[in-house]
C-alpha positions in Angstrom: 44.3 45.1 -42.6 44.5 45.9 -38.8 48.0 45.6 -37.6 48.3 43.0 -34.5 51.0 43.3 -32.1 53.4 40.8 -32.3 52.6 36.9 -31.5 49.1 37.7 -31.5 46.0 37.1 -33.9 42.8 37.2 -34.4 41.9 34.3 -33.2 43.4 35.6 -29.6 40.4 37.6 -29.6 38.2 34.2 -30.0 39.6 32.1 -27.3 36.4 30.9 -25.4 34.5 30.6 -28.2 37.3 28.5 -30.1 37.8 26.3 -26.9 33.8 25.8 -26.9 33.8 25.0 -30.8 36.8 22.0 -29.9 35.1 20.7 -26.9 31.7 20.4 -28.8 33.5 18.3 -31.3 34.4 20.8 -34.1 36.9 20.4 -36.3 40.1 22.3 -36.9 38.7 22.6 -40.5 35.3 23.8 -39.7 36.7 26.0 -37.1 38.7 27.9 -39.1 36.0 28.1 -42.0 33.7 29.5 -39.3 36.5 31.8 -38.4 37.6 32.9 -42.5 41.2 31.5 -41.5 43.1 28.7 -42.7 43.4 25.2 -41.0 47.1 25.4 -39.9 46.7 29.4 -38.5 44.4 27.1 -36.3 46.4 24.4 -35.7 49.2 27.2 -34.8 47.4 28.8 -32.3 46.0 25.9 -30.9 50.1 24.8 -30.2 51.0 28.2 -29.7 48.4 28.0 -26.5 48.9 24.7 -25.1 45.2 23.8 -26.1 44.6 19.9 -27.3 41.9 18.6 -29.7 39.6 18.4 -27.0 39.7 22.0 -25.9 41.7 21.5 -22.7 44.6 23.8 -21.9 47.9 22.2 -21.1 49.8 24.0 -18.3 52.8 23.7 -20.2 51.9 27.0 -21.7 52.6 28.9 -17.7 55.3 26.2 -16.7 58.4 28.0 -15.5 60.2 25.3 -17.3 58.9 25.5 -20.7 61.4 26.0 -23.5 61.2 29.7 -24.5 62.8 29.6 -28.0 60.7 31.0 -30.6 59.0 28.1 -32.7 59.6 25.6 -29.7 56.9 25.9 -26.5 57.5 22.1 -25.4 58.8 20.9 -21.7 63.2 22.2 -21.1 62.7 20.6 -17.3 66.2 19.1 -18.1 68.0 22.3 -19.6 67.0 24.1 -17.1 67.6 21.9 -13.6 70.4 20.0 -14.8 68.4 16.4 -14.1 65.1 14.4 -16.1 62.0 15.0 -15.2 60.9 11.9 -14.4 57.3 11.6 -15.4 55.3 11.7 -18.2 54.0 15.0 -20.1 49.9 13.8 -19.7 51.1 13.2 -15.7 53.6 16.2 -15.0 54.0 16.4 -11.2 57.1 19.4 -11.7 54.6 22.3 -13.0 55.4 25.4 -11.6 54.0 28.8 -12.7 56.2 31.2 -14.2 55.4 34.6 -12.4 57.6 36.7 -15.0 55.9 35.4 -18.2 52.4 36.6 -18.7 52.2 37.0 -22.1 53.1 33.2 -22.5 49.6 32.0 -22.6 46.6 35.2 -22.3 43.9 34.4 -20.3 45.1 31.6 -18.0 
């Protein structure tokens, strides 16, 4: 078994190729069959990297205002200003990239 550093997995190594697989209609199933893992390591990674059924990348995963918290990953805009963010998740107007976290989502 080859020991991976921490919050990463083999599937890290697959990113293009998974992101192709989605956008060609794949499943999450026949994904990770393809891949010898099981569906929710998929599903995991999939959340883990902002990446949607289609195969597009949320910026959420770079946003400076993303909640941190191990397990979490969704928008802390109000936690972290003080005030709501006032638009929708699918129309986010407040992205801003967070220059000290580069591990947050490899490859973007």
């Amino acid at each position: 078994m080859v020991d991976l550093p921490k919050n990463k997995s083999k599937l890290d190594d697959c990113q293009e190729e998974i992101i192709q697989m989605l956008k060609d209609g794949k499943s999450q199933y026949a994904i990770a069959k393809e891949l010898g893992v099981v569906q929710s390591t998929v599903t995991h990674w999939m959340a883990r990297h902002g990446i949607d059924k289609q195969g597009n990348q949320k910026k959420c995963a770079t946003c400076q205002y993303r909640e941190t918290s191990p397990g979490k990953g969704g928008c802390d805009y109000i936690g972290k200003t003080g005030h709501r963010r006032g638009c929708s998740v699918e129309n986010c107007d407040k992205y801003l990239e967070d220059k000290n976290e580069k591990a947050a989502a490899p490859g973007l």
